[in-house]
N, CA, C and O atoms as a GROMACS GRO file, in nm:
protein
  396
    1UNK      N    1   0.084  -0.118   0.000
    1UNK     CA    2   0.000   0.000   0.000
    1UNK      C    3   0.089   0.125   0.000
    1UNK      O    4   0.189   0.130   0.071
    2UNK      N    5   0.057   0.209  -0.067
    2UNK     CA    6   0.122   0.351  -0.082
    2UNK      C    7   0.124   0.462   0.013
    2UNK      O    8   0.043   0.537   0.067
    3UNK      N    9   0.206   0.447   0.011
    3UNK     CA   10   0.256   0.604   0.198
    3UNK      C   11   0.240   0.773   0.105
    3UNK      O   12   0.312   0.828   0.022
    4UNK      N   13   0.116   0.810   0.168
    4UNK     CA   14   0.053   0.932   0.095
    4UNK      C   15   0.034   1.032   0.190
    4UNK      O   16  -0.034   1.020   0.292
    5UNK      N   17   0.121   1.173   0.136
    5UNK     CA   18   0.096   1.254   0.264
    5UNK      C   19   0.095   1.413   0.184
    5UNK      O   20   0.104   1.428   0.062
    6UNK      N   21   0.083   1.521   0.284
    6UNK     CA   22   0.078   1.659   0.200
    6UNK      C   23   0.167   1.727   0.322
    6UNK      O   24   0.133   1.731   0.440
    7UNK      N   25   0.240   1.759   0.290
    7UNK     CA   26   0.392   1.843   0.332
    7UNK      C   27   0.298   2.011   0.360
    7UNK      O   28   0.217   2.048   0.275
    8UNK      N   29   0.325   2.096   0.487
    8UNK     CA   30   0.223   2.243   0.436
    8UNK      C   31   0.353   2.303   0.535
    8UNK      O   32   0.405   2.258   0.637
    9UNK      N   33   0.381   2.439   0.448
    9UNK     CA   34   0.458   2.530   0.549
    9UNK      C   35   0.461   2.621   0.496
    9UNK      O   36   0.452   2.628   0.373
   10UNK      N   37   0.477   2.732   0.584
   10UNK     CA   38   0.456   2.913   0.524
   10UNK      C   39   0.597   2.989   0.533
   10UNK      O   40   0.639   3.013   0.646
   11UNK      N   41   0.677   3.032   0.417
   11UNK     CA   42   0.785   3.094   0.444
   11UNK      C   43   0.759   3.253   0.494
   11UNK      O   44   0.682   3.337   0.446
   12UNK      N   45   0.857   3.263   0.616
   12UNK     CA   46   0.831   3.388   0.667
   12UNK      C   47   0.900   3.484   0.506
   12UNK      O   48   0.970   3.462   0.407
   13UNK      N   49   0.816   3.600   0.572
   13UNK     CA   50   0.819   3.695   0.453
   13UNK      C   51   0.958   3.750   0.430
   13UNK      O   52   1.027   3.791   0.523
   14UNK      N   53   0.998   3.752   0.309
   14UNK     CA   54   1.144   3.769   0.261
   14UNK      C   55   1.214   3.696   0.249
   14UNK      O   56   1.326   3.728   0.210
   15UNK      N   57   1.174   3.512   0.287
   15UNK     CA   58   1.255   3.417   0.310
   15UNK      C   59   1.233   3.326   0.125
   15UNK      O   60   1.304   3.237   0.077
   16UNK      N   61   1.142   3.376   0.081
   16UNK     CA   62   1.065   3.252   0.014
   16UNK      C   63   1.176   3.256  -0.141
   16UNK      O   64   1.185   3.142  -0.186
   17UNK      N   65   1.223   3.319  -0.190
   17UNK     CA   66   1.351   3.309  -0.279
   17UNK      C   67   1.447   3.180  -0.214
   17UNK      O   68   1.463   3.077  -0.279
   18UNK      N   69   1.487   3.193  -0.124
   18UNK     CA   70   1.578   3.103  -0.032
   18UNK      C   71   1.485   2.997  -0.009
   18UNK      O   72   1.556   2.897   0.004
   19UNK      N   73   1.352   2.960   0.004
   19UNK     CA   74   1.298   2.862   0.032
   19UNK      C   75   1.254   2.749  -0.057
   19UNK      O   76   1.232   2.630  -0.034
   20UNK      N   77   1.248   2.832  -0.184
   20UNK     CA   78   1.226   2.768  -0.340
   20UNK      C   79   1.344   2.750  -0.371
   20UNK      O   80   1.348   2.649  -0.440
   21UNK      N   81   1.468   2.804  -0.355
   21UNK     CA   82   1.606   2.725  -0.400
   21UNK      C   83   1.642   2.618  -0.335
   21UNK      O   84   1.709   2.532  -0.392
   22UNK      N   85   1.592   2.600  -0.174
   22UNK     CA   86   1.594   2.481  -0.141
   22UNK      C   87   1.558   2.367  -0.142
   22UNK      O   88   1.623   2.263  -0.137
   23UNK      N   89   1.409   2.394  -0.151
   23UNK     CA   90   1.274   2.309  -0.189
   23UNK      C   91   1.277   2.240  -0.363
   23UNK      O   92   1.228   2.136  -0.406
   24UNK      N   93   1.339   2.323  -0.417
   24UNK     CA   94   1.395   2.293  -0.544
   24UNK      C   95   1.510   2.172  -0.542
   24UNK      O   96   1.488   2.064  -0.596
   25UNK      N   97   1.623   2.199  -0.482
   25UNK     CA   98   1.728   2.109  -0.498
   25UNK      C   99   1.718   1.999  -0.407
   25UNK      O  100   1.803   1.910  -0.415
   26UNK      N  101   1.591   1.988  -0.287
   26UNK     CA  102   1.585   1.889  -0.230
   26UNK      C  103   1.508   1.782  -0.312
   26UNK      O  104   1.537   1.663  -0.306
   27UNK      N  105   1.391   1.841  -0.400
   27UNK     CA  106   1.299   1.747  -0.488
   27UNK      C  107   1.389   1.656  -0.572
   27UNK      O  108   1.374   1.534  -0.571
   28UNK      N  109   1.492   1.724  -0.650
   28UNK     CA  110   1.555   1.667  -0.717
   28UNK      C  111   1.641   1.530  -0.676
   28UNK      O  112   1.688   1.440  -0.745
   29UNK      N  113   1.639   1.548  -0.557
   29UNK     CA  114   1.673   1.430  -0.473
   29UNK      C  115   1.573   1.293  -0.425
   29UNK      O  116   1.576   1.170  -0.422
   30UNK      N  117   1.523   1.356  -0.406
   30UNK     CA  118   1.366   1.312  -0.355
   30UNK      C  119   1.324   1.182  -0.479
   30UNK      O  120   1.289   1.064  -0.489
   31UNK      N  121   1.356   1.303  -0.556
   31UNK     CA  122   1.255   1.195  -0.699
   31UNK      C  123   1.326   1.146  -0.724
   31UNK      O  124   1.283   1.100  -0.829
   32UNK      N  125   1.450   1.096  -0.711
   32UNK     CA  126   1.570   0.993  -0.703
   32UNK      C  127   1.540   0.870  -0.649
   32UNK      O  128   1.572   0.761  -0.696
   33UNK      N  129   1.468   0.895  -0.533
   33UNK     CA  130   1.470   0.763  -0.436
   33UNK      C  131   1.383   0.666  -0.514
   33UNK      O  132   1.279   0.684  -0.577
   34UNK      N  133   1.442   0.578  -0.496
   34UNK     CA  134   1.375   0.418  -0.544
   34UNK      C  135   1.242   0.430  -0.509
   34UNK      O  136   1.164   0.415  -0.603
   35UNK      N  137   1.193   0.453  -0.399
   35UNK     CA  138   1.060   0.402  -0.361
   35UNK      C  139   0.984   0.554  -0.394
   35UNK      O  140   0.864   0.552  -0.364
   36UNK      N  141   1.016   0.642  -0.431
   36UNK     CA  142   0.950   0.762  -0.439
   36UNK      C  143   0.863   0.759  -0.571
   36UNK      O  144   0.902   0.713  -0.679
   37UNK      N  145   0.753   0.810  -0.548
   37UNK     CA  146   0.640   0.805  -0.672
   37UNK      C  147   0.595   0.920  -0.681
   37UNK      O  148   0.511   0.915  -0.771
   38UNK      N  149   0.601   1.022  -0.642
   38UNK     CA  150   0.539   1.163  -0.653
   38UNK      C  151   0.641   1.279  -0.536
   38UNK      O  152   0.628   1.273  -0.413
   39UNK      N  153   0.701   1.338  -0.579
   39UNK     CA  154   0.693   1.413  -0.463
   39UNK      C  155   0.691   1.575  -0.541
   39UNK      O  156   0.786   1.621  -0.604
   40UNK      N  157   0.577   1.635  -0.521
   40UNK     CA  158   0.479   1.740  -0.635
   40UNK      C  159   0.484   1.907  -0.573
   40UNK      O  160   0.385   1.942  -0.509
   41UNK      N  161   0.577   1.992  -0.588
   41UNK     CA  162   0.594   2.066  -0.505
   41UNK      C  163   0.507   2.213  -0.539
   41UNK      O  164   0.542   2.249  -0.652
   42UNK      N  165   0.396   2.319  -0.477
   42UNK     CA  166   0.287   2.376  -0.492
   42UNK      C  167   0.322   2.518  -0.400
   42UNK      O  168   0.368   2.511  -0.286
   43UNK      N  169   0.292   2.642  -0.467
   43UNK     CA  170   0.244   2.762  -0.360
   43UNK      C  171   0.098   2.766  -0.372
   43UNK      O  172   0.045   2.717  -0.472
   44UNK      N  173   0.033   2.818  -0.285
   44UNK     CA  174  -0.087   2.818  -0.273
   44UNK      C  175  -0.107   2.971  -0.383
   44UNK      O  176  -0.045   3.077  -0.374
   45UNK      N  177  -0.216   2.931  -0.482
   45UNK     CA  178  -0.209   3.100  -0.549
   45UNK      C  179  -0.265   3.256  -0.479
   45UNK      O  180  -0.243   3.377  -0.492
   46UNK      N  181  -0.355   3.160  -0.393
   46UNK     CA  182  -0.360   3.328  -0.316
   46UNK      C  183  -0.264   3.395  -0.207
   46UNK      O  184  -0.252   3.510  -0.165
   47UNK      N  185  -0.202   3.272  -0.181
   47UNK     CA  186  -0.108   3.299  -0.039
   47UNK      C  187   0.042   3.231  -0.083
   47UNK      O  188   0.077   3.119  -0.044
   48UNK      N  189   0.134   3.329  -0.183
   48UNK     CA  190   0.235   3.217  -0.245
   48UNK      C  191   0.350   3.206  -0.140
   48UNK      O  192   0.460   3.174  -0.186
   49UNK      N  193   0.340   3.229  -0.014
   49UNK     CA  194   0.435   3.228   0.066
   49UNK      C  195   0.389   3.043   0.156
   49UNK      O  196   0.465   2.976   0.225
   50UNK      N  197   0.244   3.012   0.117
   50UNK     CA  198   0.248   2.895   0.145
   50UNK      C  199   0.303   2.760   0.073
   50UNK      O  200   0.242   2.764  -0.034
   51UNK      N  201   0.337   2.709   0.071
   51UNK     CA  202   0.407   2.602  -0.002
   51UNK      C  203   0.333   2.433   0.040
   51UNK      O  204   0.331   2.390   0.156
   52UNK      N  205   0.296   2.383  -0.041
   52UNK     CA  206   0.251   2.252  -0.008
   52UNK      C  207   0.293   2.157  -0.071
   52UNK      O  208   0.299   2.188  -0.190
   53UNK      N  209   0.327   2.052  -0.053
   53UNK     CA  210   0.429   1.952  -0.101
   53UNK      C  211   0.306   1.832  -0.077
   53UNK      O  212   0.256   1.811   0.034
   54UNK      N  213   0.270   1.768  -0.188
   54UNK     CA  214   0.226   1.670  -0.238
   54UNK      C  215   0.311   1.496  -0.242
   54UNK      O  216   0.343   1.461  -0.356
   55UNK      N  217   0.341   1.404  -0.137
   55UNK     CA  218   0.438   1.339  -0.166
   55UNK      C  219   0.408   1.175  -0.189
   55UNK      O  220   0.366   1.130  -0.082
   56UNK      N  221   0.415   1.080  -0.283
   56UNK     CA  222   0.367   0.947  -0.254
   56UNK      C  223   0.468   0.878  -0.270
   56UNK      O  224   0.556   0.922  -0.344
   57UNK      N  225   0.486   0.742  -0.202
   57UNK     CA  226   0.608   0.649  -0.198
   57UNK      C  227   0.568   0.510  -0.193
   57UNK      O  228   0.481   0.459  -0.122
   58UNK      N  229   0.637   0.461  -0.270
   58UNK     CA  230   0.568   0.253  -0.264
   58UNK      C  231   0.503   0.235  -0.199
   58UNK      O  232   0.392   0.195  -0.235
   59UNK      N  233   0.536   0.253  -0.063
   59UNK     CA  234   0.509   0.159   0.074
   59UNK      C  235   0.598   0.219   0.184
   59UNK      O  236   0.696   0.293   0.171
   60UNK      N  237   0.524   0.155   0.329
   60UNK     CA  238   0.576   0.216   0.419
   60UNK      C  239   0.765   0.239   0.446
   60UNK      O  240   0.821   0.322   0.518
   61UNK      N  241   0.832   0.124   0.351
   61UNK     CA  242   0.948   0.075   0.399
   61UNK      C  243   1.028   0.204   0.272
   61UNK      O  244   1.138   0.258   0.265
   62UNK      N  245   0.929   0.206   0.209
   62UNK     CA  246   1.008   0.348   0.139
   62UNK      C  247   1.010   0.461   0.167
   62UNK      O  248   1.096   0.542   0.133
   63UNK      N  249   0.932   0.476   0.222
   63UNK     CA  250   0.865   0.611   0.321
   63UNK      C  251   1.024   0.624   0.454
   63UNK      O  252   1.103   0.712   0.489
   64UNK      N  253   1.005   0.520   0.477
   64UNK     CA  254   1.084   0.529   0.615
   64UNK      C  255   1.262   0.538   0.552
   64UNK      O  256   1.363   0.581   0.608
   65UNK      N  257   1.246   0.481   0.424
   65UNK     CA  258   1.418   0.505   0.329
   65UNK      C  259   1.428   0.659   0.348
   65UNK      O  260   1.534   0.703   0.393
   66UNK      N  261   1.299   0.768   0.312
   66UNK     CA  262   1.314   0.917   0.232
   66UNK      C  263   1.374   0.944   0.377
   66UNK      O  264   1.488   0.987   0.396
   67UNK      N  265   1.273   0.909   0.488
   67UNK     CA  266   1.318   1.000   0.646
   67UNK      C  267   1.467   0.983   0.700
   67UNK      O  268   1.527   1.069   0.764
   68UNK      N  269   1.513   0.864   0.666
   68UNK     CA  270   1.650   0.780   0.700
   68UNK      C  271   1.765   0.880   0.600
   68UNK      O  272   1.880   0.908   0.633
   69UNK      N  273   1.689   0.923   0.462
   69UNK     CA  274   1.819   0.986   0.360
   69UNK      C  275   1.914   1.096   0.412
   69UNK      O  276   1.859   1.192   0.468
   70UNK      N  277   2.036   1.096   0.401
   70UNK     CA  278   2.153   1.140   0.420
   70UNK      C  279   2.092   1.289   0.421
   70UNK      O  280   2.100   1.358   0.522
   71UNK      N  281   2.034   1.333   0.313
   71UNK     CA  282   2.022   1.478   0.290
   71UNK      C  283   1.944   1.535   0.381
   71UNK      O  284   1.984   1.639   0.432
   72UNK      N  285   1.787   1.467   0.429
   72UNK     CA  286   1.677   1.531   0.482
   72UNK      C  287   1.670   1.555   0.568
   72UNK      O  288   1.564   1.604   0.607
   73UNK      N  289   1.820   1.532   0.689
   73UNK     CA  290   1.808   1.635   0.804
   73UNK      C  291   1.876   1.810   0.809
   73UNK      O  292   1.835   1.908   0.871
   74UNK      N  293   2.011   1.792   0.704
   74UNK     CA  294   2.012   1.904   0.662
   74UNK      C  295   1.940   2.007   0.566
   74UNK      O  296   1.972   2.123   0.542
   75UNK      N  297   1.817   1.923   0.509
   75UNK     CA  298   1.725   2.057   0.444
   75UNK      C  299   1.655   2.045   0.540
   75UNK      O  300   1.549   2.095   0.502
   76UNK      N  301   1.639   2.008   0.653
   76UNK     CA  302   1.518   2.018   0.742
   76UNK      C  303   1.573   2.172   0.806
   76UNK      O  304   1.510   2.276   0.822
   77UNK      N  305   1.710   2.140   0.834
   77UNK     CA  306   1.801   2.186   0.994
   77UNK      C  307   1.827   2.357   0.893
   77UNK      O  308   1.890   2.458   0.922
   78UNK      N  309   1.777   2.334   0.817
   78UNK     CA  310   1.828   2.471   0.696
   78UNK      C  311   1.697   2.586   0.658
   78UNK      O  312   1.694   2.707   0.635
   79UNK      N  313   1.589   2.471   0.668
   79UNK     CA  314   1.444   2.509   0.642
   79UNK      C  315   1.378   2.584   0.759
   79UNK      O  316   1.328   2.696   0.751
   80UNK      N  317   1.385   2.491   0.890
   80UNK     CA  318   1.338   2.571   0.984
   80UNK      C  319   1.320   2.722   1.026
   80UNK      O  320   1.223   2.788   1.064
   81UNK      N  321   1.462   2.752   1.001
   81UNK     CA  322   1.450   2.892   1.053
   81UNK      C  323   1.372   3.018   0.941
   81UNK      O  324   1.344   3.137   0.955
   82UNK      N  325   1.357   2.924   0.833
   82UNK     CA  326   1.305   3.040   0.681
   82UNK      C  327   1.191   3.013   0.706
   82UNK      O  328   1.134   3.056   0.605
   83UNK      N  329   1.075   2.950   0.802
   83UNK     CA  330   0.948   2.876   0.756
   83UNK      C  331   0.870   2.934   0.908
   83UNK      O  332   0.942   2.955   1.005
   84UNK      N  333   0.712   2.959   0.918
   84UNK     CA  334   0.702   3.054   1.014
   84UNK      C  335   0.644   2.940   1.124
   84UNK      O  336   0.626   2.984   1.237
   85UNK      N  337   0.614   2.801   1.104
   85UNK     CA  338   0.627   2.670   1.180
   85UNK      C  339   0.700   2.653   1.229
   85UNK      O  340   0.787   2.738   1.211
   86UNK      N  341   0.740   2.538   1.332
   86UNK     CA  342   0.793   2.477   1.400
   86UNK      C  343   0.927   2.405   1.325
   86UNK      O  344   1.049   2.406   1.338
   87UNK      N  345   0.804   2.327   1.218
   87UNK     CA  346   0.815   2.208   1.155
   87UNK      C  347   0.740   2.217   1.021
   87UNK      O  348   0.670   2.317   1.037
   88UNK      N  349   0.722   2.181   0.928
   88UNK     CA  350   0.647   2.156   0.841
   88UNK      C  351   0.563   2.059   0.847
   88UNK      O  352   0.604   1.944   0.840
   89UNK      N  353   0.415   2.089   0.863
   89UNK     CA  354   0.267   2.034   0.915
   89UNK      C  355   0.238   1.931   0.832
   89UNK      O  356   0.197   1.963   0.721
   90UNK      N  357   0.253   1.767   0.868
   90UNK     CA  358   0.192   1.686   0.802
   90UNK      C  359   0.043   1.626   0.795
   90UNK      O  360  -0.048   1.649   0.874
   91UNK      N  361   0.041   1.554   0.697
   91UNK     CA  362  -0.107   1.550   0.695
   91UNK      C  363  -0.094   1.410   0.619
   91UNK      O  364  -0.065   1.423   0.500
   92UNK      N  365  -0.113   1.262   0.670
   92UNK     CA  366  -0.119   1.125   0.596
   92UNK      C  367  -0.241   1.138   0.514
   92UNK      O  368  -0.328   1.216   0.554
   93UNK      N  369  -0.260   1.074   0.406
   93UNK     CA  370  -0.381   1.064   0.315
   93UNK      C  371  -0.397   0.906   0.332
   93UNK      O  372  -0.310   0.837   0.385
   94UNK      N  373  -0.514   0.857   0.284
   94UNK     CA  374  -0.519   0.741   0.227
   94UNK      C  375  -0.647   0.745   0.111
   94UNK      O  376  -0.761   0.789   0.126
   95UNK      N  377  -0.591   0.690   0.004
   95UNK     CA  378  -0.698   0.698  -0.108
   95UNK      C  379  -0.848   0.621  -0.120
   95UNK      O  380  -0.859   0.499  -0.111
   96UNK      N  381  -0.955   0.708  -0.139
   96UNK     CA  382  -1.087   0.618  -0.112
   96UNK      C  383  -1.101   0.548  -0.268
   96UNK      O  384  -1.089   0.601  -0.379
   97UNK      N  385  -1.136   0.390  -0.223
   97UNK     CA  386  -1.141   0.323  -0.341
   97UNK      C  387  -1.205   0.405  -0.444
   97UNK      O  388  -1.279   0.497  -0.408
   98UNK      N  389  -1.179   0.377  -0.596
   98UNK     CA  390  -1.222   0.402  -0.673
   98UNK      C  391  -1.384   0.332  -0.773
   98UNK      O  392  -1.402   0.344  -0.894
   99UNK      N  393  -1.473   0.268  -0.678
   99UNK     CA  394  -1.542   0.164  -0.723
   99UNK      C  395  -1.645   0.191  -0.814
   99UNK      O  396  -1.713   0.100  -0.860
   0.00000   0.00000   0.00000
């Protein structure tokens, strides 16, 4: 089953140049990973300082590869301070059958 989630965070104001160069060169990584199937990166159009990240992965054991990757504590440890969260707000999905 597929590990489905939506990434949401607001760059504080003046940060968001610096937040799209990051968010940029981290995807490119991202969509590297073996188990990665989507990872879809979005500003909200009325509010483009929000950013929402769209992300799907095989399965749980791929999911848990992206969190484990070499890179994703330093775009985390880099992101924080540009973003007006804590953290960047997750949100798991799961898809309603299609019947």
């Amino acid at each position: 089953m597929t590990k489905t989630l939506l990434a949401e965070f607001t760059a504080r104001q003046g940060a968001e140049n610096e937040v799209t160069r990051l968010i940029r060169e981290y995807a490119l990584k991202v969509r590297e990973e073996e188990g990665n199937l989507a990872f879809d990166v979005y500003t909200k159009a009325a509010a483009p300082r929000a950013y929402w990240i769209f992300e799907v992965y095989r399965d749980e054991e791929a999911f848990q590869a992206h969190l484990n990757a070499p890179y994703g504590a330093p775009f985390n440890a880099a992101l924080i301070p540009l973003i007006e969260e804590d953290a960047s707000v997750l949100t798991f999905l799961e898809e309603i059958d299609r019947a």
